[in-house]
C-alpha positions in Angstrom: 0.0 0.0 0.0 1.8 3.4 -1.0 -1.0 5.8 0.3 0.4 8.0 3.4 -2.8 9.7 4.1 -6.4 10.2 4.1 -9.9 11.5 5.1 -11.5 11.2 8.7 -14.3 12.9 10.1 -12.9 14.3 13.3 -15.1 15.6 16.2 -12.7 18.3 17.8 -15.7 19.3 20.1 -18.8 17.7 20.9 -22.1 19.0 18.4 -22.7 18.1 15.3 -22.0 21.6 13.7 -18.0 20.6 14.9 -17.4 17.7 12.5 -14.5 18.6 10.3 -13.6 16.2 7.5 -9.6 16.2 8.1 -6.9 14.7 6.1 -4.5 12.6 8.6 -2.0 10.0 8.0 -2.9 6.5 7.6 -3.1 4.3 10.7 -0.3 1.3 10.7 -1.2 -1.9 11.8 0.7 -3.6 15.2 2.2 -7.4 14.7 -1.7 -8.2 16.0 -4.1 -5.4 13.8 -5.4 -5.3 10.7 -5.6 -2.2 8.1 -9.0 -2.1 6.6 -10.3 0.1 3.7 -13.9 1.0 4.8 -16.6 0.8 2.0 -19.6 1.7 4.6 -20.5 2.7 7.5 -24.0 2.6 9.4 -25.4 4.6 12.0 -27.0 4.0 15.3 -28.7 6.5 17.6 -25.8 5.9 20.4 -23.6 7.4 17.4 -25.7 10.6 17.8 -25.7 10.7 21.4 -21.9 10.4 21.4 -21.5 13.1 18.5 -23.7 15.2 21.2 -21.8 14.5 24.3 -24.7 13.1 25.8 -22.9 9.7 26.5 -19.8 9.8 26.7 -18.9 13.6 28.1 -15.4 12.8 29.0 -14.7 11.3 25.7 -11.1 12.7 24.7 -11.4 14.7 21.6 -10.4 15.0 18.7 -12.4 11.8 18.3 -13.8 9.7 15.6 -17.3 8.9 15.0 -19.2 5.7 14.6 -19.0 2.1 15.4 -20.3 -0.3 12.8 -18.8 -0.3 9.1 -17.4 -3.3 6.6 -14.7 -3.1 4.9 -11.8 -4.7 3.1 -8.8 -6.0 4.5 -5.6 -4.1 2.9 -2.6 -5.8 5.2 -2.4 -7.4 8.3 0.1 -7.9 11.0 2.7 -10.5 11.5 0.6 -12.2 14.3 -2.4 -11.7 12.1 -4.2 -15.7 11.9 -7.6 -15.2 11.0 -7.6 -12.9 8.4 -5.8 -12.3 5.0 -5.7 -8.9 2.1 -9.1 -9.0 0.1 -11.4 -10.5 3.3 -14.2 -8.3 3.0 -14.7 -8.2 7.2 -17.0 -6.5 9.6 -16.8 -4.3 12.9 -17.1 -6.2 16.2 -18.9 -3.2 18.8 -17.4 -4.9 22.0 -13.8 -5.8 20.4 -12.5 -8.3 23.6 -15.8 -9.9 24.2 -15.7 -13.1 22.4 -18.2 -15.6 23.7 -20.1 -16.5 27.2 -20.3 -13.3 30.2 -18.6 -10.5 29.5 -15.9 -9.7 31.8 -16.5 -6.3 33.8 -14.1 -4.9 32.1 -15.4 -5.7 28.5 -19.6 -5.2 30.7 -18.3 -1.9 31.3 -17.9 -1.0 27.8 -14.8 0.6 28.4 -13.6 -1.7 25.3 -16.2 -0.1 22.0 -15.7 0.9 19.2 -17.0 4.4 18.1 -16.4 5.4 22.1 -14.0 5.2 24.0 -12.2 3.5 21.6 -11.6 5.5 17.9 -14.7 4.7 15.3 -15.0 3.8 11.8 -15.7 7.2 9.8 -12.5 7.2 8.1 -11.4 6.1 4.8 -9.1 3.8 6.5 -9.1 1.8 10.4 -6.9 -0.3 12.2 -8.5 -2.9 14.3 -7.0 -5.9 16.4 -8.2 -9.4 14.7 -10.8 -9.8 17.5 -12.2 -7.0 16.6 -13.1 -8.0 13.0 -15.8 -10.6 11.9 -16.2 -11.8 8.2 -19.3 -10.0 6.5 -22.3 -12.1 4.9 -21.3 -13.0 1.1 -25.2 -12.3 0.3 -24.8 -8.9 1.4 -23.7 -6.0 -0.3 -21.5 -3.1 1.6 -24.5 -1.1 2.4 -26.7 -3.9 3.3 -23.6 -5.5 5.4 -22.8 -2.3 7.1 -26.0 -2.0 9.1 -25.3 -5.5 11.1 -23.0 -4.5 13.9 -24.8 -2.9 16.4 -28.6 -3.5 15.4 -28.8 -6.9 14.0 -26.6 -8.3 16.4 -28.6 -6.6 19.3 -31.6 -8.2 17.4 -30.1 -11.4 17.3 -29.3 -11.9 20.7 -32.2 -11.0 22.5 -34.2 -13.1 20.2 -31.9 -16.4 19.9 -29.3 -16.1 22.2 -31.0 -15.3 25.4 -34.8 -15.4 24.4 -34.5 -19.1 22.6 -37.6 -18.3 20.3 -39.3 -20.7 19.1 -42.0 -21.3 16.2 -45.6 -19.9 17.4 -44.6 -17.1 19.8 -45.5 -13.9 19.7 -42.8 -11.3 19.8 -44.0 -7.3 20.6 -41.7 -5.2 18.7 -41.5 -1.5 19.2 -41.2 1.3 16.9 -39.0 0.9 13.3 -35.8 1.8 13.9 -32.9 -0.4 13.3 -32.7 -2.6 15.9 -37.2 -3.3 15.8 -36.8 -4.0 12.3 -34.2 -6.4 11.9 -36.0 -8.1 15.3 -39.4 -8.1 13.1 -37.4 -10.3 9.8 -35.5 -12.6 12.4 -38.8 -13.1 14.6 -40.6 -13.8 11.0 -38.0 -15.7 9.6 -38.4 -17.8 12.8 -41.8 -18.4 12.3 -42.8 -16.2 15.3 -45.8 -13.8 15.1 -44.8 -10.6 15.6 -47.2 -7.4 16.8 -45.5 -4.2 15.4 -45.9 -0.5 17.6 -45.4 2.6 15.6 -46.4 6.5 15.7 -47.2 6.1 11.9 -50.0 3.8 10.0 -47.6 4.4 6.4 -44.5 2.6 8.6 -47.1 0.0 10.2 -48.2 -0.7 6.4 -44.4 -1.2 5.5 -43.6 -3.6 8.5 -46.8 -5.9 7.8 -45.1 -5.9 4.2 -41.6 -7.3 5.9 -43.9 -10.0 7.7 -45.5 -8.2 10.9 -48.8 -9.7 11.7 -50.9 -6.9 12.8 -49.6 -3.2 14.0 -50.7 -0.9 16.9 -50.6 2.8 16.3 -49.9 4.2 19.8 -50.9 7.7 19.2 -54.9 6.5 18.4 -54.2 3.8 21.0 -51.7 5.2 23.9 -52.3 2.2 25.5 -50.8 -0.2 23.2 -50.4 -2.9 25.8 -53.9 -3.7 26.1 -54.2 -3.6 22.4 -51.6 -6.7 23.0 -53.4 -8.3 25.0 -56.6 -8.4 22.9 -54.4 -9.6 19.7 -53.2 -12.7 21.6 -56.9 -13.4 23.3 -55.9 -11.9 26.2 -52.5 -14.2 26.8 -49.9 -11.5 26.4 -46.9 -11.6 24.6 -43.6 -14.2 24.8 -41.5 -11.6 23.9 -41.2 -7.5 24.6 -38.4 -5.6 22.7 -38.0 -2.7 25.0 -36.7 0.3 23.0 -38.2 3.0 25.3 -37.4 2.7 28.8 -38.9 5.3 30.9 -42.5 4.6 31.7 -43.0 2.5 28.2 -41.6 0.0 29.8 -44.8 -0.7 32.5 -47.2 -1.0 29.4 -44.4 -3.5 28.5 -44.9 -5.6 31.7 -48.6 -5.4 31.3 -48.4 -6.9 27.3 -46.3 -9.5 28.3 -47.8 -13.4 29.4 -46.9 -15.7 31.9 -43.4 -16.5 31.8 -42.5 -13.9 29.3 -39.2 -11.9 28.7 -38.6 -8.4 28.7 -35.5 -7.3 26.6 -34.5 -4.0 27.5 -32.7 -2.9 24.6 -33.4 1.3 24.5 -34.0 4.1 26.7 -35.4 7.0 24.4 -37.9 8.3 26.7 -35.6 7.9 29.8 -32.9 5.9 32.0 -34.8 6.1 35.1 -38.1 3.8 35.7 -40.1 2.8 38.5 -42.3 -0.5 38.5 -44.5 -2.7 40.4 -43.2 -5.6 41.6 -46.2 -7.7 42.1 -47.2 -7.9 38.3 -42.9 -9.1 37.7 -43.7 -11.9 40.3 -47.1 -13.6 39.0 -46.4 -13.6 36.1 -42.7 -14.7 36.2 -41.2 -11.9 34.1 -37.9 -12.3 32.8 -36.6 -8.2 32.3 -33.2 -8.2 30.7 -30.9 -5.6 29.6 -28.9 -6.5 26.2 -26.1 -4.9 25.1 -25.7 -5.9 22.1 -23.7 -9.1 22.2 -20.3 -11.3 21.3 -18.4 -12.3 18.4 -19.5 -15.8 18.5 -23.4 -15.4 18.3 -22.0 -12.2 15.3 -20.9 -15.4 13.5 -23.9 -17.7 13.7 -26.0 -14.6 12.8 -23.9 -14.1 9.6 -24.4 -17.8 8.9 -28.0 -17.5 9.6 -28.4 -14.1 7.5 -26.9 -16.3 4.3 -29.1 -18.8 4.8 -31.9 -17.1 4.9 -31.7 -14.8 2.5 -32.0 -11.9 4.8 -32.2 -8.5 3.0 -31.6 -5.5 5.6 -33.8 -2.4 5.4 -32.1 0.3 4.4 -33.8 4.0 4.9 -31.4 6.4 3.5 -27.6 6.2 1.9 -25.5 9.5 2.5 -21.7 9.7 0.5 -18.8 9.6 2.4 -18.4 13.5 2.4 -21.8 14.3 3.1 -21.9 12.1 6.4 -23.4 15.1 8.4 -26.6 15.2 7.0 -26.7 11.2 7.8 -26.7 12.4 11.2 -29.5 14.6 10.7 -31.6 12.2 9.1 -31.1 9.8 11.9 -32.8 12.5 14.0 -36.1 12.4 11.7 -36.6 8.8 13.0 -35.9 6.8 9.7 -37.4 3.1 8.9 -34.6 0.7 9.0 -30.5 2.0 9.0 -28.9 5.4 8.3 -25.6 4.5 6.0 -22.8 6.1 4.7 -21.2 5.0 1.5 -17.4 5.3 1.2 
């Protein structure tokens, strides 16, 4: 490789109207790292809230922006095993977490990509090997890019820790990325799945994907009885939390007997009080998920091939114009935000 520099957004001060498209050398890869040539990159709301300072306010700057992206490996180090030049590869969020609990360390998330550790807005990376996961060969780069964060966080609330099965019913909330990858896995699974949105145009477009029936929660605010009634007063199997706040005691009254909660979002707030008694009789599973490991990554990419899984792209933004993919991740898009190198 003879190139010596190149283009990174760089985010000298937290707010949008700082990012600064910089030339700066190209990053060298250690005896373990890999030099990757990003095609795409993908956005995710904790993106925003980073580029805001609302997450990460101690965040050293300059910093670069953005966790997930697929790219193409360019050279490797000498310790390199697992990967080779021309291995089209993805971003792993939690780079040290490879399989089972996470560590404290890695549960602390002191170990991501796209904060604290450097993102992926750049023309070129350098990542450890762990840090990198081959990409679905059904995929193009856009479609590929929007796996990292979402799908995976998808994935493993569905599969890894929710074991769904054929027949349940899985409550999905909102369209955003991580709801509608949840809504093609759950279908794909053979799950029913009950769709919540502000908007009858993005219900119509989810039943289209394989949602069984929607719930417009600004005619009906209290969507969780609306649940109920769809599954003849059972409740749910499955709740994908993306709300937090108070959303989330509508989601313990849509849930059934031995149903689990995966709180995956907090858009209307961190902080949430509950009654107990409801969590008890009915034997409510409520579970935080942070995305998830490199392992269950792979088997998802397996699974993705297999099935002939086409992610739902809202919007692509060029490499130069990568602000005003942060803007229309503001506007609340159906399915991911991505940036084409």
């Amino acid at each position: 490789m003879t190139t010596q520099s190149m283009k990174s957004w760089q985010l000298p001060q937290f707010g949008l109207a700082h990012l600064r498209l910089e030339e700066v050398p190209v990053p060298r890869p250690d005896p373990s790292g890999v030099l990757v040539r990003v095609k795409a990159a993908s956005l995710n709301f904790r993106d925003k809230m980073i580029v805001e300072g609302t997450m990460l306010p101690d965040l050293a700057l300059p910093f670069v922006p953005v966790s997930d992206a697929v790219g193409e490996v360019v050279s490797t180090g000498a310790e390199v095993t697992r990967l080779k030049p021309g291995d089209r590869v993805l971003t792993h969020f939690v780079t040290k977490w490879l399989d089972g609990t996470p560590s404290r360390e890695y549960a602390t998330y002191s170990t991501t990509l796209g904060g604290p550790l450097s993102g992926t807005l750049s023309e070129y990376i350098v990542l450890d090997e762990s840090a990198l996961t081959k990409a679905p060969a059904t995929l193009n780069d856009t479609e590929a890019a929007t796996l990292p964060i979402a799908a995976l966080t998808a994935w493993f609330a569905l599969f890894e820790t929710g074991k769904l099965a054929p027949g349940e019913t899985v409550v999905v909330q909102g369209t955003g990325g991580v709801s509608i990858f949840a809504l093609q896995f759950a279908a794909a699974a053979g799950a029913r799945v009950i769709v919540t949105s502000s908007s009858d145009e993005k219900l119509a477009r989810a039943k289209a994907l394989g949602a069984d029936a929607g719930v417009n929660y600004v005619r009906q605010p209290d969507w969780d009885e609306a649940v109920r009634e769809l599954t003849g007063g059972r409740g749910a199997d499955h709740v994908l939390e993306v709300a937090g706040g108070d959303n989330l005691r509508r989601s313990v009254n849509a849930i059934g007997n031995g149903g689990r909660i995966s709180l995956i979002g907090l858009l209307q707030g961190a902080a949430f009080s509950l009654e107990a008694i409801p969590l008890f009789l009915k034997r409510v599973t409520l579970q935080g998920i942070a995305v998830g490991h490199r392992r269950a990554f792979e088997a998802m990419n397996v699974a993705i091939d297999t099935m002939k899984l086409k992610p739902v792209v809202d919007s692509t933004f060029a490499f130069a114009d990568a602000p005003n993919a942060f803007r229309r991740l503001e506007q609340g898009p159906f399915g991911k935000v991505v940036v084409t190198f």
